[in-house]
N, C-alpha and C positions, 0 to 999 in steps of 0.2 A: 504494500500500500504506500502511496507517495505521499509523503508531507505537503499539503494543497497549501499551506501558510507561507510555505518558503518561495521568495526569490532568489531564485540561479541565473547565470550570463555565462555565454560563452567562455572558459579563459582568453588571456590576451592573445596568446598563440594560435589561436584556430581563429579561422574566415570562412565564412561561407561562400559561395563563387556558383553562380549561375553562367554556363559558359553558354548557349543555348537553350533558350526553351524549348524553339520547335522538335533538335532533338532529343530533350531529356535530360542537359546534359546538367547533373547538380553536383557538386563536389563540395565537401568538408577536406580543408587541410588546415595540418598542423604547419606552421611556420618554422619553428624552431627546429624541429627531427625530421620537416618533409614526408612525414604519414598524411596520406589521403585517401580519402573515404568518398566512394561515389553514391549519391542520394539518388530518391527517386524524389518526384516534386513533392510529395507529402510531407515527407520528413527534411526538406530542405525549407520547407513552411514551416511547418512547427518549431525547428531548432530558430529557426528566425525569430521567431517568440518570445525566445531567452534572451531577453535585451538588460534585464536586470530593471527592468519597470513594472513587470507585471508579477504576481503571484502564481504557482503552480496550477490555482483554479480559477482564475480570469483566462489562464492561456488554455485551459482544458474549455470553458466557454468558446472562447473564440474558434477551436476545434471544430466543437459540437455545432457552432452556430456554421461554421464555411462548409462541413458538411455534415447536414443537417436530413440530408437525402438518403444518407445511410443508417445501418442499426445503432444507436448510440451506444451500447454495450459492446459491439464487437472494435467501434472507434476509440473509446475509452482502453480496451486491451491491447489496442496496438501503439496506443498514445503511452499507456504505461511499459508496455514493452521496450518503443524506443527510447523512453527514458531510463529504464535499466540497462539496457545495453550501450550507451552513451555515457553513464557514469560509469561503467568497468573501466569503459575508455578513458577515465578522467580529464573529460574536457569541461567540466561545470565548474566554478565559482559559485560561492552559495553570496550573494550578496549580505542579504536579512532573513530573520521572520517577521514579516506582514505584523505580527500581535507580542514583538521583543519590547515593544512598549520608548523606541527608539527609533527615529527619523534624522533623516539630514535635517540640519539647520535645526532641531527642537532643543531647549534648553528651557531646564525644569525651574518653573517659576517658585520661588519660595515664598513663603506665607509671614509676614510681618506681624 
C-alpha cells in the first residue's frame, strides 16, 4: 500500500525525455550512470506527476480522472505497480508529508 500523504520528485539525476510521440518513443535516464529506461506513454505521464507538488493521491486522481474510460481498480494496480518498481530503482526523493504539519515559508507563530 502506498503512502497517499507523501510527496516524491524525481531525483536530480533522472529526466524524462519524450523523443517522439508519434513513435512511442518515452525514455527515463539516469544522468549520472547513463541507465535508461524506455516508457511506454502511461508511465512517462504518470512519473511526470512526480514534480514534488503534488501528493501521492492528487497524482492517483489525476490518473483516474485522464483515464477515466478504464476499470479504476485495474489502473490503480498498475499505478501502484509502477511505483514499486520505480523505487527499487531508487529514483524518488521523498520531498514531504502533505500532514508533517511543515510547509515552505511556515513559521510557527507564538502566543504572547
Amino acid at each position: 500500500m502506498l503512502e497517499v500523504d507523501k510527496i516524491l520528485q524525481l531525483k536530480e539525476e533522472f529526466i524524462l525525455y519524450k523523443l517522439k510521440v508519434a513513435e512511442g518513443m518515452f525514455w527515463l535516464f539516469n544522468i549520472k550512470n547513463g541507465d535508461s529506461f524506455r516508457l511506454n506513454e502511461t508511465s512517462y505521464y504518470i512519473l511526470s506527476l512526480f514534480d514534488g507538488n503534488r501528493s501521492i493521491e492528487k497524482i492517483k486522481k489525476c490518473i483516474l480522472d485522464k483515464y477515466s474510460d478504464a476499470d479504476s481498480d485495474v489502473v490503480l494496480e498498475d499505478f501502484e505497480e509502477l511505483i514499486k518498481r520505480m523505487k527499487k530503482k531508487n529514483i524518488f526523493k521523498e520531498i514531504r508529508g502533505v500532514n508533517n504539519g511543515k510547509k515552505k515559508g511556515y513559521k510557527a507563530q507564538s502566543g504572547l
